[in-house]
C-alpha positions as YAML, in Angstrom:
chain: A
units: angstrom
residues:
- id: 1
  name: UNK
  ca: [75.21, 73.84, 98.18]
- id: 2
  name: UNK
  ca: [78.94, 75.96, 98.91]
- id: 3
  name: UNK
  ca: [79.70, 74.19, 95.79]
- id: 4
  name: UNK
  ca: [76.84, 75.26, 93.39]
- id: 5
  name: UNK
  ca: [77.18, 78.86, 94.63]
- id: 6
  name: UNK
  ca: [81.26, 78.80, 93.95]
- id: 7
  name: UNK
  ca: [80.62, 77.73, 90.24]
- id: 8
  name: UNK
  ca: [77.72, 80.36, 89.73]
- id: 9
  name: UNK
  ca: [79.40, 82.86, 91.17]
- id: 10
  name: UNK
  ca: [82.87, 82.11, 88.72]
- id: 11
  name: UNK
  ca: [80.16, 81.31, 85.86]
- id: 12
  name: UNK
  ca: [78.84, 84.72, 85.89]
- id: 13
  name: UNK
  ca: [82.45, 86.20, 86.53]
- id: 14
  name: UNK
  ca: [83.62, 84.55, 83.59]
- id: 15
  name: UNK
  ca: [80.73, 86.11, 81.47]
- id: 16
  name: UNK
  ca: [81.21, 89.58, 82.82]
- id: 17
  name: UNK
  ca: [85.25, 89.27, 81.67]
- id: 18
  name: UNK
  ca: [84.22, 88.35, 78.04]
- id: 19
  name: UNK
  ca: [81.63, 91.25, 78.01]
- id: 20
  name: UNK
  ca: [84.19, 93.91, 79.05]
- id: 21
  name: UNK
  ca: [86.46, 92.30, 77.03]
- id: 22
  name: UNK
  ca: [84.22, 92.53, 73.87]
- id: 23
  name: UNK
  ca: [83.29, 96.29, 74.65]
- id: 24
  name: UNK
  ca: [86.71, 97.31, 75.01]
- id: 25
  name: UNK
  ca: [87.85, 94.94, 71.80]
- id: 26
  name: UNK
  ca: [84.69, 96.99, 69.97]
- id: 27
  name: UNK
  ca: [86.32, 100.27, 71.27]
- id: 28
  name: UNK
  ca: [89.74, 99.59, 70.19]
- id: 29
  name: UNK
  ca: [88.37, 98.55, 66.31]
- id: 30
  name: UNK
  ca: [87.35, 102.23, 65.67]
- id: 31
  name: UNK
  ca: [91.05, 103.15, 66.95]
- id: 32
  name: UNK
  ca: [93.45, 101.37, 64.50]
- id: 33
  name: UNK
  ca: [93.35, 101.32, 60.66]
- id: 34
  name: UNK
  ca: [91.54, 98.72, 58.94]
- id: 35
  name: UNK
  ca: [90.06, 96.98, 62.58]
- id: 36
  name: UNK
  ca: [87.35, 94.47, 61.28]
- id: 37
  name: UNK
  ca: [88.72, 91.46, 62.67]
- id: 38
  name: UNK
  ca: [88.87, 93.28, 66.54]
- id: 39
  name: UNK
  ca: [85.01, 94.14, 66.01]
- id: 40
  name: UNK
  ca: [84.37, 90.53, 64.91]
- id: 41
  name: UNK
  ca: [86.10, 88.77, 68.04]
- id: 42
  name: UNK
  ca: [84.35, 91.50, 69.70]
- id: 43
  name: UNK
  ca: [81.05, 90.42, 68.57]
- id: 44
  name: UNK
  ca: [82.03, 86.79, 69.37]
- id: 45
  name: UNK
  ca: [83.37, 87.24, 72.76]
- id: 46
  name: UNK
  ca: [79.78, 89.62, 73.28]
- id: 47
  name: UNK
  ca: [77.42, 86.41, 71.97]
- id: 48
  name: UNK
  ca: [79.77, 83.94, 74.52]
- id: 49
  name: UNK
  ca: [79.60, 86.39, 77.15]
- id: 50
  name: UNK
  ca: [75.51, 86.58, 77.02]
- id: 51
  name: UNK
  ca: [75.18, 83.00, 76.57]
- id: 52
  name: UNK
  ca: [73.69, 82.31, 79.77]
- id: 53
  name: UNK
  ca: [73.58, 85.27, 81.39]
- id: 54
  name: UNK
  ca: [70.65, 86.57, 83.21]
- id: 55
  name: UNK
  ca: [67.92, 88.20, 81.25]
- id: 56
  name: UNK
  ca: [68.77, 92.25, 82.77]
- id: 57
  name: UNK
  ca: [71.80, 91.45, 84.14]
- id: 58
  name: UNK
  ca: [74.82, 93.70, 83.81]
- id: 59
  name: UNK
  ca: [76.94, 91.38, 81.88]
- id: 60
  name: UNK
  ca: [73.84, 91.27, 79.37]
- id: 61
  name: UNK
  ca: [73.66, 95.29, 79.16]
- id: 62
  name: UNK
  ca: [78.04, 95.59, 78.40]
- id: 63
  name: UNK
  ca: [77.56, 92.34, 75.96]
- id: 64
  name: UNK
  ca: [74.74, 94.40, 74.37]
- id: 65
  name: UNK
  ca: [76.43, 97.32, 74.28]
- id: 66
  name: UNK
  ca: [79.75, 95.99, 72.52]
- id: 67
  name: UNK
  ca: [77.77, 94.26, 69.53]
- id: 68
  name: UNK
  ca: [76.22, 97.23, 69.14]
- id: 69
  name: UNK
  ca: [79.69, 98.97, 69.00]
- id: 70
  name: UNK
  ca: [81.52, 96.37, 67.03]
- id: 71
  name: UNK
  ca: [78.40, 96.31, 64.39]
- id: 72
  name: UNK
  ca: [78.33, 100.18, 63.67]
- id: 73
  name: UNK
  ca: [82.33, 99.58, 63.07]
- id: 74
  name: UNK
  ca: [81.50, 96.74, 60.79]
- id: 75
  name: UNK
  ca: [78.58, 98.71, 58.94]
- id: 76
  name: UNK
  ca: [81.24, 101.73, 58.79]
- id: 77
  name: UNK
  ca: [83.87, 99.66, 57.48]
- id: 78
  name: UNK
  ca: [81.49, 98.32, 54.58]
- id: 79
  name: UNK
  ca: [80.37, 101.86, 53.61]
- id: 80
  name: UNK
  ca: [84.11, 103.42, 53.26]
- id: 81
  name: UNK
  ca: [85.21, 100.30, 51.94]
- id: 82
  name: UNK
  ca: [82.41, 100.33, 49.24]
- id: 83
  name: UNK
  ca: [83.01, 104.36, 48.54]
- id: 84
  name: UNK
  ca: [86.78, 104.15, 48.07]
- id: 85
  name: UNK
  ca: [87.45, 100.93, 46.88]
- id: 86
  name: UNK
  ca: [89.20, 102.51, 43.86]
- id: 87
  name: UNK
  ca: [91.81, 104.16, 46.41]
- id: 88
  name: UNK
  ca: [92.15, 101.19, 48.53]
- id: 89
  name: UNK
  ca: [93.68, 99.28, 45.27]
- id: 90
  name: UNK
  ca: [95.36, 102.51, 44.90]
- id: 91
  name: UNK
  ca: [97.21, 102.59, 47.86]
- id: 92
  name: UNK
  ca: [98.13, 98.93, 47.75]
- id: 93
  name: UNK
  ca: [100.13, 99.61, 44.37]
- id: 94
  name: UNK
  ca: [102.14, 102.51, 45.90]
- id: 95
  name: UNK
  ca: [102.65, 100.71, 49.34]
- id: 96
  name: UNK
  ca: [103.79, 97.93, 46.57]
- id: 97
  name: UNK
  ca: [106.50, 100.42, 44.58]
- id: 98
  name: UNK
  ca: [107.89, 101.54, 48.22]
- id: 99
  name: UNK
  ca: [108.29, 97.72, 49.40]
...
């Protein structure tokens, strides 16, 4: 019985680490340049972290809360990369010339 409450208890310590890790990995994406790939490990360590987890639990809510985060980041991503695609290509020639 000790037993079963040990591995619950590191169970649902190990799911509460991935979802602050995946809300502050969604948090840091809109800080650099170019983040997509911090807002996608976000959103993976958020779907690992609510695997499991109990239905209004609080490790459910911050799991929620970073693919939420980490999708507006990938959604904003899309729409600047779609509006200045012609400046992206732009500033990979220069960066080219300077290298």
């Amino acid at each position: 019985m000790n037993e079963d409450l040990h591995t619950k208890a590191f169970r649902e310590g190990k799911r509460a680490g991935l979802a602050i890790a995946a809300v502050a990995g969604s948090a840091v994406a809109f800080v650099s340049l170019l983040g997509i790939e911090k807002a996608i490990l976000a959103i993976v360590l958020a779907i690992l972290a609510r695997r499991g987890a109990a239905p209004k639990s609080h490790t459910r809510r911050l799991a929620s809360v970073a693919i939420g985060l980490a999708m507006l980041y990938v959604a904003m991503f899309a729409v600047v990369m779609a509006l200045f695609h012609d400046k992206l290509g732009e500033l990979i020639r220069l960066l080219q010339q300077l290298g």
